[in-house]
N, C-alpha and C positions, 0 to 999 in steps of 0.2 A: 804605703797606705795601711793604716790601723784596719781589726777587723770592722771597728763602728765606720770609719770611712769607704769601707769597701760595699759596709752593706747599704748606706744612703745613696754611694752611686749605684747601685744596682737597684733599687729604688729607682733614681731614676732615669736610668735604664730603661726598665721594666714598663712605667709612664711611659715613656715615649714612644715601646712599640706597640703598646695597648691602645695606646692615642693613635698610633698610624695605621692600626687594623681597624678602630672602629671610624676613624676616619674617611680613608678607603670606604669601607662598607654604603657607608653615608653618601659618600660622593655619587657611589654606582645607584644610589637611589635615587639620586639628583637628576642623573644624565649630563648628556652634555651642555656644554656652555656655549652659548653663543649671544652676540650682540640682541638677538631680538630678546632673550630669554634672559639676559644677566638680571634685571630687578625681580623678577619671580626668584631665580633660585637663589639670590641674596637673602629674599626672605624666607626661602623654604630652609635655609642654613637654622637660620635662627628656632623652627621646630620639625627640626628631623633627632632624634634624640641619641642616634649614632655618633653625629656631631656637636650636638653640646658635649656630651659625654667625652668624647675624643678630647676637643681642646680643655675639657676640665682636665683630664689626663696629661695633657702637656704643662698646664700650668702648675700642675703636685709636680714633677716632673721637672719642671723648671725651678722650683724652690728646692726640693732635691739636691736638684744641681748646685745652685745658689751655696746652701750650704758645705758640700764637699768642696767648693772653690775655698772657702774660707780658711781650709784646713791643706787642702794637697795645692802641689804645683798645677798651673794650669798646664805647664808642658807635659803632665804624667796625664791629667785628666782629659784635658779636650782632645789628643789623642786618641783616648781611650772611648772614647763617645760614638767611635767609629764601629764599635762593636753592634749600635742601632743598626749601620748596614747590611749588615749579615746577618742579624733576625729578619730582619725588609725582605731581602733576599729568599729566604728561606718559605716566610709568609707567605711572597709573592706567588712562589715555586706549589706550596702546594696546600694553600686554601682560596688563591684569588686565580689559580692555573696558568697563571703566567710563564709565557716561554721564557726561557734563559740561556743565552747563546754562550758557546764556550770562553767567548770576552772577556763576556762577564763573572764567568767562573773563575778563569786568571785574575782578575782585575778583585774581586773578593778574595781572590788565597794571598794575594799581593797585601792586601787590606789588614786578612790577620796576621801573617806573619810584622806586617809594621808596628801592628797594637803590639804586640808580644817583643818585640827589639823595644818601645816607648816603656813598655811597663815594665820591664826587666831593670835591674840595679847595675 
């Protein structure tokens, strides 16, 4: 991967977990979801501005991606998109205070050591 291709994926990258924190955030404004409540909070989607914001962030994010596909192998990149899970992780850990069992912890070292054997020559 060129440095111009290294930096459009991390572009987006960088979309996708900005999209998944301000998403999250949104959601927790929402509450939860249930059958009585699903028409209300489909439209509360529409103005909570966490969540537009969010999936605008997926969609830079997505063209992003778009474009480094056109250039790298999909087997170096989509690989490599695994790295979202361990900022998720990381976010989760320590602005949404989420517990993290040590599972999970194996199962994310497992995760980067993969990205890092994928993205190696």
């Amino acid at each position: 991967m060129s440095t111009k291709e290294l930096g459009i994926f991390l572009i987006s990258i960088f979309c996708n977990i900005v999209g998944q924190i301000l998403l999250k955030s949104g959601a927790l404004k929402l509450g939860e979801v249930n059958a009585a409540n699903l028409f209300n909070h489909i439209i509360r989607i529409l103005f909570t501005p966490e969540l537009i914001i969010g999936l605008s962030c997926y969609a830079i994010g997505a063209i992003a991606y778009i474009l480094v596909l056109t250039r790298v192998n999909l087997s170096v990149v989509g690989p490599s998109t695994a790295l979202v899970y361990v900022c998720s992780f990381l976010i989760g850990y320590f602005f949404f205070h989420e517990t993290i069992s040590i599972n999970r912890t194996i199962g994310l070292g497992l995760i980067v050591c993969g990205v890092i054997l994928v993205i190696s020559k």
